[in-house]
C-alpha positions in Angstrom: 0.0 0.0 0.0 1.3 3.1 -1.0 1.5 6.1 1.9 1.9 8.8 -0.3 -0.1 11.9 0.7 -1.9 13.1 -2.5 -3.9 16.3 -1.5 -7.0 16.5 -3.1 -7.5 20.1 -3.7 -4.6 22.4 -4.2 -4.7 26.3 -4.8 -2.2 28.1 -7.3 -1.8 31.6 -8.5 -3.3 32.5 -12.2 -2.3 35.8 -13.5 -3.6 35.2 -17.1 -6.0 37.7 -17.6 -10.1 35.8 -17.1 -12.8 37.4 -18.9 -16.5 36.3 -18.5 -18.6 37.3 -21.4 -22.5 35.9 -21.4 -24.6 37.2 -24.2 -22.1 40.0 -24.8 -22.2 41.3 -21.8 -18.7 41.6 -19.6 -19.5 39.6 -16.2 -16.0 39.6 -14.8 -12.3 40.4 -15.9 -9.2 40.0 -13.8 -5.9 38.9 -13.8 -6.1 38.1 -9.9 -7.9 34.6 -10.2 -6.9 31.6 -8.1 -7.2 28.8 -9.7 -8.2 25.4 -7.7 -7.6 22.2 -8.8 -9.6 19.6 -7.0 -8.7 15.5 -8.2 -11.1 14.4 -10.6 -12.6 18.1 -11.6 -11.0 20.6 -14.5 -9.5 23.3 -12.6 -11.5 26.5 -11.5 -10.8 30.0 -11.8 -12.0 32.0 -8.4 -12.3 35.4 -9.3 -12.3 38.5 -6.6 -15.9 39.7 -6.2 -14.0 43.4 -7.2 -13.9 42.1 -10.3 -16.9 40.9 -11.1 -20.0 42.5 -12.0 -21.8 40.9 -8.6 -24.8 43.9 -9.7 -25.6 41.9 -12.7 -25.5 38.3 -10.8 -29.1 37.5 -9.0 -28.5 35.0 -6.4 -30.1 31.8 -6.6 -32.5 29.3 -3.7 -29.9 26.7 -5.5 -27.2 25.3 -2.8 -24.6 22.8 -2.9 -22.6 20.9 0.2 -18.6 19.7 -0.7 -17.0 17.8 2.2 -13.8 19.7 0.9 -15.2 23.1 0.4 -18.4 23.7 2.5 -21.7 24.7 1.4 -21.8 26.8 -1.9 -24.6 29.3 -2.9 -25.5 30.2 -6.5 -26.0 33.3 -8.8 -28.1 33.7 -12.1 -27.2 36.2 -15.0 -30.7 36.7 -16.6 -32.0 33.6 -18.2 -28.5 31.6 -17.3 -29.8 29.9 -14.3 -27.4 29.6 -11.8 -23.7 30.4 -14.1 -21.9 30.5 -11.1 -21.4 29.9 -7.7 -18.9 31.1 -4.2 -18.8 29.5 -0.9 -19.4 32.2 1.8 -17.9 30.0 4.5 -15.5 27.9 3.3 -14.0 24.9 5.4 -10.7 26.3 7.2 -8.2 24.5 5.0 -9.0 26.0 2.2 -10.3 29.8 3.2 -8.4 31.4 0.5 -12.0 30.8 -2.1 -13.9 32.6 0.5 -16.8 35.3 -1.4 -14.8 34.5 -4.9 -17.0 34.1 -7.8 -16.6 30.9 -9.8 -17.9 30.4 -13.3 -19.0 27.2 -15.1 -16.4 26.3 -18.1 -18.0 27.7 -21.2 -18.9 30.9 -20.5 -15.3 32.3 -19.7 -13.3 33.5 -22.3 
């Protein structure tokens, strides 16, 4: 058996430039994402709430629990039903994605 420690999620600086863009309209641009990667999952890009149009964002009654992360809440963008999501209290290890916006994969640019 092998003891090796793999972590499951593991935050890393991304200073490329994220955009957002639904139906033309500019949701979020930075160059201050983190990016998580969590094992099985394509990595995410959590965006700073400065930089992200949170007036055009409606939140959402949707909710998810992570044992790794917490409990998430949801935000809608018009007719996108629930585009993206932020954990508001985040489990201690991994407080760094606390109030960060993250978007699904397909509506960044």
């Amino acid at each position: 058996m092998d003891d090796t420690f793999e972590p499951r999620i593991t935050l890393h600086p991304h200073e490329r430039r994220v955009r957002v863009v639904i139906d033309g309209t500019v949701l979020a641009d930075t160059t201050r994402a983190i990016e998580l990667r969590e094992t099985g999952y394509p990595p995410r890009q959590y965006l700073p709430r400065d930089d992200v149009r949170m007036d055009l964002l409606t939140p959402s009654e949707t909710t998810t629990h992570c044992p790794f992360k917490g409990d998430a809440g949801y935000f809608s963008f018009g007719e996108h039903v629930d585009v993206a999501w932020s954990y508001e209290n985040p489990l201690a290890s991994i407080q760094e994605i606390e109030g960060r916006v993250v978007f699904y994969r397909g509506v960044s640019e």
